[in-house]
C-alpha positions in Angstrom: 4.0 53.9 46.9 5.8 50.9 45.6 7.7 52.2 42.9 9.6 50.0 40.4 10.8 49.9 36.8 10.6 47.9 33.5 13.8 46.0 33.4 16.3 48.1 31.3 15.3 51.7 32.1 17.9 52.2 34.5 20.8 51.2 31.7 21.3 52.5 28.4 19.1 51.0 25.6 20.4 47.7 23.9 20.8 48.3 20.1 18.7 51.6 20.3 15.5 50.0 21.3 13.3 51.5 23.8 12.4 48.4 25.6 14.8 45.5 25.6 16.3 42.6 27.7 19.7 44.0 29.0 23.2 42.1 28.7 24.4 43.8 32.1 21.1 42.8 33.9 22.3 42.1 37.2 23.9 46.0 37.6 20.2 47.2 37.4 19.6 45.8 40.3 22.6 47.3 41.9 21.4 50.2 41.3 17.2 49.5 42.3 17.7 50.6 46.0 20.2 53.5 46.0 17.3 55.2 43.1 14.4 54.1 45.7 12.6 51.3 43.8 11.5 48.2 44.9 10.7 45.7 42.0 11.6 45.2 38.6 9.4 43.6 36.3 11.7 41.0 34.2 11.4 41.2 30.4 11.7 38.6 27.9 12.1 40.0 24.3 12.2 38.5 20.8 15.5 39.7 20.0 16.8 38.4 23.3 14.9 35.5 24.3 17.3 32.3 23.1 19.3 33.8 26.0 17.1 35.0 28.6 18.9 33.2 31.8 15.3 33.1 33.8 14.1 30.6 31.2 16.7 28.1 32.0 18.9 29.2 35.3 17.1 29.3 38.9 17.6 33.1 39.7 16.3 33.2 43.4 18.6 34.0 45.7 16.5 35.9 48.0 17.6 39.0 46.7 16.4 39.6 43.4 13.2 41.6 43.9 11.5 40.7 40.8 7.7 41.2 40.7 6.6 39.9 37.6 7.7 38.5 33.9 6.7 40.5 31.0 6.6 37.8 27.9 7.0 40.5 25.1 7.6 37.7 23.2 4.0 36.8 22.7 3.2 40.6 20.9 2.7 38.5 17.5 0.0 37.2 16.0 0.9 33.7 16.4 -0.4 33.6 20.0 -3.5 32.4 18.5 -1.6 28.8 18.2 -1.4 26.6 20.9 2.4 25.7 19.4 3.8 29.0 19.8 2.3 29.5 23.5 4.0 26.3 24.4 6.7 27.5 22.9 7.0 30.7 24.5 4.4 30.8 27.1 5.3 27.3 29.0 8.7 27.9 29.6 7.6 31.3 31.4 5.2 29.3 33.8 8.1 26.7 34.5 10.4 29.7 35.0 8.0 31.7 37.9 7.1 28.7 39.5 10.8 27.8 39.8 12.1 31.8 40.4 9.1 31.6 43.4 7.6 34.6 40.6 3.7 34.7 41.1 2.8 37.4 37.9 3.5 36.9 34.0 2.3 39.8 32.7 0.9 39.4 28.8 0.5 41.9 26.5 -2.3 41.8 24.0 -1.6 45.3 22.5 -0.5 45.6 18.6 0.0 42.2 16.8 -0.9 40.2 20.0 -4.2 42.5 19.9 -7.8 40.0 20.7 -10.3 43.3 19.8 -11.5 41.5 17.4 -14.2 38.9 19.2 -13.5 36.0 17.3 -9.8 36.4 17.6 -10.4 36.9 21.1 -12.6 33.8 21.5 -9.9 31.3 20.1 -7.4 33.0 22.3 -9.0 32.8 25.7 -9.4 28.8 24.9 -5.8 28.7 24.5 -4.8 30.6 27.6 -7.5 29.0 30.2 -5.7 25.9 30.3 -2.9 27.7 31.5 -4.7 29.3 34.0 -5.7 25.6 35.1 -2.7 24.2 35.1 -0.9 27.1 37.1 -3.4 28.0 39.7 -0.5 29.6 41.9 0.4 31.9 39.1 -1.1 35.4 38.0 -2.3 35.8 34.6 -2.1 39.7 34.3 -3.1 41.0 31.1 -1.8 44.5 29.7 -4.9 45.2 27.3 -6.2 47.5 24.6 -9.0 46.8 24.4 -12.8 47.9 25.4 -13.8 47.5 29.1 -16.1 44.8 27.7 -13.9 42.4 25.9 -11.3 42.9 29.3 -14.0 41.6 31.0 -14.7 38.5 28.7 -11.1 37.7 30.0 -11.5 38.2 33.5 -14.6 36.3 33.6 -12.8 33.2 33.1 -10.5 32.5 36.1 -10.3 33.9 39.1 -6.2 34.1 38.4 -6.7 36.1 35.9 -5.5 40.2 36.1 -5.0 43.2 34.5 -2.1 45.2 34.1 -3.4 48.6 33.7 -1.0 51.1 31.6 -2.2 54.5 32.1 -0.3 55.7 28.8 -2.0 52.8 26.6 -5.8 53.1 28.0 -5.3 57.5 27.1 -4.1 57.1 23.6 -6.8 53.8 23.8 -9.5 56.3 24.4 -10.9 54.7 27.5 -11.7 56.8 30.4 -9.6 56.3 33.5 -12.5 56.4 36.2 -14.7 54.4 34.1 -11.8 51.8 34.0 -10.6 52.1 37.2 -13.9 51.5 38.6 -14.4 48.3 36.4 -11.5 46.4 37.4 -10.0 48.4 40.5 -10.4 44.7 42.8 -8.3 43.0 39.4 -5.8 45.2 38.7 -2.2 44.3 40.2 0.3 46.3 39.1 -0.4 49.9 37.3 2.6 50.7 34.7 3.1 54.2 34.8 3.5 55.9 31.6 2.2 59.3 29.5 0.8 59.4 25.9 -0.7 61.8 24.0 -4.0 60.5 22.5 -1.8 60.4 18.9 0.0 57.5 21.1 3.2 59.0 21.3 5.2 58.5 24.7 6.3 61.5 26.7 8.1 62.8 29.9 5.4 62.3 32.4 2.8 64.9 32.7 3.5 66.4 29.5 1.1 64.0 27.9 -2.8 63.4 28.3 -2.5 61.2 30.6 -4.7 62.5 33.6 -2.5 61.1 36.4 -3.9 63.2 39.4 -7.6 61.4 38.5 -6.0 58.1 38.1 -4.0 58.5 42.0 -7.0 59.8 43.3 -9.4 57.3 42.1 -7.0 54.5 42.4 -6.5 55.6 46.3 -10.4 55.9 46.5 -10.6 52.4 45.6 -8.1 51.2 48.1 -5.4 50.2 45.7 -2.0 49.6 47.3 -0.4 47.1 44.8 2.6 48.0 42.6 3.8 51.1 40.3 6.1 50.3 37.6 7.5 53.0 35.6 8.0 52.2 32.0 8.5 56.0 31.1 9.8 57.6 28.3 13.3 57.3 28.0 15.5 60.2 28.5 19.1 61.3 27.2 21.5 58.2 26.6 24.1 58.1 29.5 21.7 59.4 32.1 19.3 56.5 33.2 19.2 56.7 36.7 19.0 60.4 36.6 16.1 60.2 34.4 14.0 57.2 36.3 14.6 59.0 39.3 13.4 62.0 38.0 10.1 60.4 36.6 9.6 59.0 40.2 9.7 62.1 41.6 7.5 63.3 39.3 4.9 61.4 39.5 4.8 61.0 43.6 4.7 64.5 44.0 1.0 64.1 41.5 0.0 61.4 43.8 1.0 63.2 46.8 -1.4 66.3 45.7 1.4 68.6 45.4 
């Protein structure tokens, strides 16, 4: 399994928040082979973003491993205007092409959510010029959202993916084979994550998150792309301890043991 993390969960939260851009970025990567990883997926966050050094700096040295850009930034409800993506969306492009990145992964969960169909409608006429324009890139979309309206999305380019989040689609209320089996030959990267169907975010396999199914029917389907944990986080001052845990975890499920 190719295991990696959300940038951040090996370092101690910024501010208290669960999930933001770090200051001391380039010590999580220190740290990525000695805990067994092999990616990180690069964040870019509202509180953060002014400063994100991928947006304006050329960070490939060969030796960043960095497998996609999450643009938290676009969780608002302004990414139905075709200003704000270029605000915040363009850059991004620009920045993978450069960083020789081939994934931004968007997330169209809370205020960024397109459930509704006309919402959805004006959104995916925004984003399909992007799609045109970067044809080298990978649109991967982290969704809730019904197995239908996913598939109004992927219908539209062939560079378009999902980012399936096992702890979203359970407190969702989809059904893991049923997903699985509808876009097993799109998805490209699985963040790994338990919920309970209340949505809250546990220590993995405490939730409802059926992990053994979603292993089993994810190997079934011949699915060797990546794992990125974006876990619950643990005690403050015990990161790595914690991440390295969760891996284990989760690897013995997908081993069978």
């Amino acid at each position: 399994m190719k295991f990696g993390i959300i940038q951040g969960r090996l370092l101690e939260p910024v501010n208290g928040h669960i999930q933001e851009f770090p200051e001391n970025w380039r010590k999580e990567f220190e740290y990525l082979k000695e805990c067994g990883f092999t990616h990180i997926e690069w964040l870019i966050t509202k509180g953060r973003s002014v400063n994100n050094p991928i947006l304006d700096k050329n960070l490939y040295f060969g030796d960043l491993p960095i497998s996609s850009i999450c643009v938290d930034t676009l969780v608002d409800a302004r990414i139905l205007d075709e200003n704000y993506l270029e605000e915040f969306l363009r850059p991004v492009c620009k920045s993978a092409i450069r960083n020789k990145i081939n994934a931004i992964t968007i997330p169209l969960l809370e205020d960024s959510s397109v459930e509704d169909s006309k919402i959805r409608n004006i959104f995916l006429k925004n984003i399909l010029k992007y799609a045109e324009e970067y044809p080298n890139l990978k649109f991967s979309f982290e969704c809730e959202l019904s197995i239908g309206g996913l598939q109004d999305i992927l219908n539209l380019s062939d560079n378009f993916y999902v980012t399936y989040d096992t702890g979203n689609i359970t407190s969702y209320g989809l059904e893991h084979g049923e997903y699985i089996d509808s876009f097993y030959n799109r998805i490209n990267n699985v963040h790994l994550k338990d919920r309970t169907f209340d949505s809250q975010t546990v220590y993995p396999t405490s939730g409802d998150t059926n992990f053994a199914l979603i292993f089993n029917k994810l190997r079934l389907k011949g699915y060797n792309g990546l794992f990125t944990l974006q876990t619950a986080r643990g005690e403050t001052g015990k990161e790595i301890k914690t991440m390295i845990q969760h891996k284990n975890i989760l690897e013995r499920v997908y081993n069978g043991e």
